[in-house]
C-alpha positions in Angstrom: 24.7 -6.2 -35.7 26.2 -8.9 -33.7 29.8 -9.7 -35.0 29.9 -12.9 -34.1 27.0 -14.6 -36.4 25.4 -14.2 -39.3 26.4 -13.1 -42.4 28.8 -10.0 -42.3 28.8 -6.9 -42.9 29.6 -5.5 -46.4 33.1 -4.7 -47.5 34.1 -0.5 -47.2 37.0 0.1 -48.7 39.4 2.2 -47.3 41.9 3.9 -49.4 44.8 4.3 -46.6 43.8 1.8 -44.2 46.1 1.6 -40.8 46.7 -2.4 -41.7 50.5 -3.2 -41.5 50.2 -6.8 -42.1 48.1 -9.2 -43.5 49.2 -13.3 -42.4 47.7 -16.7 -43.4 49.2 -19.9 -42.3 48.5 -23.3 -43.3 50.1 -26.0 -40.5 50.3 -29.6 -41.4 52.2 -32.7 -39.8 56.1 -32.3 -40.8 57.7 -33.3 -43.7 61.1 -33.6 -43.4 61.9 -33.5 -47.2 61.1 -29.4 -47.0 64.3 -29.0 -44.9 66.1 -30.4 -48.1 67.1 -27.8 -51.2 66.7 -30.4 -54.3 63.2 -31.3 -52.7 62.3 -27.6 -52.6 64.0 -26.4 -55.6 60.5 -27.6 -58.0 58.2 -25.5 -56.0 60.6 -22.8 -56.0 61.2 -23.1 -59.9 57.1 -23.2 -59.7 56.5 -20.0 -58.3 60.1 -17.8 -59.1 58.0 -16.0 -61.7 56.0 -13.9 -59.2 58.5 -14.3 -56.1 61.5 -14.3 -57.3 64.1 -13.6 -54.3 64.3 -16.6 -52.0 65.9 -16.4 -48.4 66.6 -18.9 -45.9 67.3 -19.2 -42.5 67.3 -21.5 -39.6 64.6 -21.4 -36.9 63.4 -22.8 -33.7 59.9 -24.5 -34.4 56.9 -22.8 -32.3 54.3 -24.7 -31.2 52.0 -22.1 -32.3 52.5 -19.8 -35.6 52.4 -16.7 -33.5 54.7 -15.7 -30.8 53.4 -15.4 -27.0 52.8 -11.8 -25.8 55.7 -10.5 -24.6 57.8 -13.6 -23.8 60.7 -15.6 -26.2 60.6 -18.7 -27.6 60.7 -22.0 -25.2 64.5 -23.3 -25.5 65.3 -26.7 -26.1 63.0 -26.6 -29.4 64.2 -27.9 -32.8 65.7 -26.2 -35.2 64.2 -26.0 -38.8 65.1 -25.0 -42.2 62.6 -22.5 -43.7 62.4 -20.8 -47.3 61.3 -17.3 -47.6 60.0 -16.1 -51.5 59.1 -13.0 -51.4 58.3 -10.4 -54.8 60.8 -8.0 -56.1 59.6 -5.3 -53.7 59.3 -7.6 -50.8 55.8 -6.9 -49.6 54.3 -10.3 -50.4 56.0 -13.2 -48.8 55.5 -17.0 -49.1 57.6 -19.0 -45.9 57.8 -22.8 -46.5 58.9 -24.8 -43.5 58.7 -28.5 -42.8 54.9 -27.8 -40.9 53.8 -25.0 -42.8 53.0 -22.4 -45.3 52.4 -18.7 -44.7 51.5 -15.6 -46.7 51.9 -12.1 -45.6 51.5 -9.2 -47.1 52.2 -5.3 -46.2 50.0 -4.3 -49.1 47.0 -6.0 -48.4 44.1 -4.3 -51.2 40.7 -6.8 -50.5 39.9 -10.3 -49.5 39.3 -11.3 -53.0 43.5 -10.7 -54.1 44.5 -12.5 -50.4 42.7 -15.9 -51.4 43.6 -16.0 -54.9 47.9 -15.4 -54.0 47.0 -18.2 -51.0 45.2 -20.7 -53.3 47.7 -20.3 -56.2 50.6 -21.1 -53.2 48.7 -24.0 -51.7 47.9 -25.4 -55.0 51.2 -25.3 -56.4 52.9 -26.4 -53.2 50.2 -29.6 -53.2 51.4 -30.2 -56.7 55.2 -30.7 -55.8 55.0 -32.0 -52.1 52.2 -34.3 -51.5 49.9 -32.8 -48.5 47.7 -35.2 -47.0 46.1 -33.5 -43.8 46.8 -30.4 -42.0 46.4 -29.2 -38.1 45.9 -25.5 -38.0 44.8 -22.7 -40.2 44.9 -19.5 -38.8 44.7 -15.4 -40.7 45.4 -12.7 -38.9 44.8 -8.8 -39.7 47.3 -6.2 -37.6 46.1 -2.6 -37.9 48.5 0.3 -36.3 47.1 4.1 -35.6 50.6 6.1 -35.6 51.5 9.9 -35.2 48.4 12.6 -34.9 45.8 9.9 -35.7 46.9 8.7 -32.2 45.0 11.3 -30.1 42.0 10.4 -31.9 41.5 6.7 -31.1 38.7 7.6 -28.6 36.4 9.2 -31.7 37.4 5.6 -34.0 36.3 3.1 -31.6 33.7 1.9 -29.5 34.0 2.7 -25.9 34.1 -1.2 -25.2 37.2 -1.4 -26.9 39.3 1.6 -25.6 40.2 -0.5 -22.1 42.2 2.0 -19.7 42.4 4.9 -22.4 38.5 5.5 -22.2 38.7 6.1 -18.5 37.7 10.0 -17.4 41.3 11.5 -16.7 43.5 8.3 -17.5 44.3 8.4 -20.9 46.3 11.2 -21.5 48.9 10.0 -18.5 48.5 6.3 -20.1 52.1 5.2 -21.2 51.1 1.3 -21.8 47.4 -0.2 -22.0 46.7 -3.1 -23.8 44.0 -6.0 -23.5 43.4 -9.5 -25.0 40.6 -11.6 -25.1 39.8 -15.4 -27.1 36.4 -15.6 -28.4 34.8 -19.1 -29.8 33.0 -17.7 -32.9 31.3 -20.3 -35.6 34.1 -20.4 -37.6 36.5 -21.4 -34.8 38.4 -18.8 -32.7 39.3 -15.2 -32.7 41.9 -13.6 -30.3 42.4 -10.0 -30.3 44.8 -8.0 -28.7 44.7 -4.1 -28.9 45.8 -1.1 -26.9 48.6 1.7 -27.0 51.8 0.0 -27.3 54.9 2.6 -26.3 57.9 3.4 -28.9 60.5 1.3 -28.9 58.6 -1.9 -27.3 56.9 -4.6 -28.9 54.7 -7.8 -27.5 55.2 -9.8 -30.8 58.5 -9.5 -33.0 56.9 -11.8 -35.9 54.0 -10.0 -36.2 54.6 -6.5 -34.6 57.6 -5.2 -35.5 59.2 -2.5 -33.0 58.3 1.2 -34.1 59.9 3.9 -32.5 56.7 6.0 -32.0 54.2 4.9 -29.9 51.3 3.8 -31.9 47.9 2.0 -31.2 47.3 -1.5 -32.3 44.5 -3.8 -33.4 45.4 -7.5 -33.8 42.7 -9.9 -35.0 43.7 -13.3 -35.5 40.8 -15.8 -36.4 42.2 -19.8 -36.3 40.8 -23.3 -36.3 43.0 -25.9 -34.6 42.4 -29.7 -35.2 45.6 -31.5 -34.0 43.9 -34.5 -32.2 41.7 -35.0 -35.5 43.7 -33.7 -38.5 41.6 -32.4 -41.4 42.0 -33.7 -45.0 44.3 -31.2 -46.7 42.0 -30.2 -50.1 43.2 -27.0 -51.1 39.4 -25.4 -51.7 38.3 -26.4 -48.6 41.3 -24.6 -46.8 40.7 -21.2 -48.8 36.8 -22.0 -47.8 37.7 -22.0 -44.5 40.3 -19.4 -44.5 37.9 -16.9 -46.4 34.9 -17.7 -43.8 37.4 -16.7 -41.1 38.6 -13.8 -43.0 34.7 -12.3 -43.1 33.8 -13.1 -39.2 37.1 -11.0 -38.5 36.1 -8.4 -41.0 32.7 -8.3 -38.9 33.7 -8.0 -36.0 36.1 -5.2 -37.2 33.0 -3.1 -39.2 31.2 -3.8 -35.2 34.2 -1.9 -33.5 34.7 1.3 -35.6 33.2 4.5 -35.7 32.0 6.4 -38.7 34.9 9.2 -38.2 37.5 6.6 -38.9 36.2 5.5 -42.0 36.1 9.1 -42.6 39.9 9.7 -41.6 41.4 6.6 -43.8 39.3 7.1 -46.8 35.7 4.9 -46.4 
């Protein structure tokens, strides 16, 4: 199979799969009117029903959606209002800021569920803020092997993807090993990051929270980027997009693993 065209592979279901988090994020030019309560309280009032504890905070704007390995933000950028609805037990989360909209999840069950909370968002935002083009559209799947699983990462990937820890006599002194790589697939783009990230340490506080154990990671984050020539914001043609980035991820994932880890989280 070669990951990167053609139609993928299909979906195994695992029943404890290693994924921490599951992100979308929509990017659009900014509209200042989202920094404003009374213009956000109708889409809040829209979608209280399914997330009904709302947060906000104030935050420097990235010129990306994802932080830079291992480095902090850029000073001097501007600061931004954004709105965080998330449901009752927190692990779905809808962030509105003045150039975006993002979903994440910690319970992430198929594709089919992901698309359906995204397009209900989109559509409901589009209905109360007027969306005319957007810039960026980007998902992005974060899987973490913890505890004895650890010593088994050899036996669930292949050796192309084990970097420094599939070298004769290394891995078992390896404290730190990690590798990145950006690949221009049909869809657009897909960076991945993965290796053994220590305890305690993180590359990416947004999307990879510090764990005290050390644990192996597998980032996949498939985006299209069209800030010179902004796309027409129509909310199908975003989830179409999204859900054809979704699948070439998916394939390249089903290309890396080994039957023993379907075996181990439930395939």
């Amino acid at each position: 199979m070669n990951p990167f065209h053609g139609s993928p592979p299909q979906e195994v279901l695992l029943s404890h799969a290693p994924l921490d988090t599951v992100l979308c994020q929509v990017r659009f030019p900014p509209i200042l009117s989202i920094g404003k309560d009374d213009y956000v309280a109708p889409f809040q009032e829209a979608i209280r029903k399914d997330y009904p504890l709302t947060e906000q905070w104030m935050v420097q704007s990235l010129p990306f959606p994802f932080q830079a390995p291992g480095g902090a933000p850029p000073q001097g950028l501007p600061i931004t209002k954004t709105y965080r609805f998330s449901t009752p037990d927190r692990s779905w989360r809808l962030n509105l800021a003045p150039d975006s909209l993002s979903l994440d999840t910690s319970r992430y069950t198929h594709r089919t569920e992901f698309l359906e909370r995204l397009s209900q968002a989109l559509t409901t935002l589009a209905a109360h803020v007027p969306l005319t083009h957007w810039s960026r559209l980007g998902i992005r799947y974060v899987d973490r092997i913890r505890g004895e699983n650890l010593a088994r990462v050899p036996e669930f990937f292949r050796p192309e993807m084990l970097g420094i820890l599939g070298m004769d006599g290394i891995g078992k002194h390896l404290k730190q090993g990690l590798s990145e790589a950006l690949l221009e697939v049909e869809e657009g783009n897909l960076a991945i990051r993965y290796g053994l990230l220590p305890g305690g340490k993180t590359i990416d506080p947004l999307g990879i929270p510090v764990d005290p154990a050390d644990s192996w990671i597998l980032d996949l984050d498939g985006f299209q980027e069209h800030a010179e020539t902004l796309k027409p914001f129509e909310t199908q043609d975003v989830i179409a997009q999204t859900e054809a980035l979704s699948k070439r991820i998916y394939a390249f994932f089903r290309w890396m693993v080994l039957p023993p880890f379907d075996q181990t989280y439930g395939g």
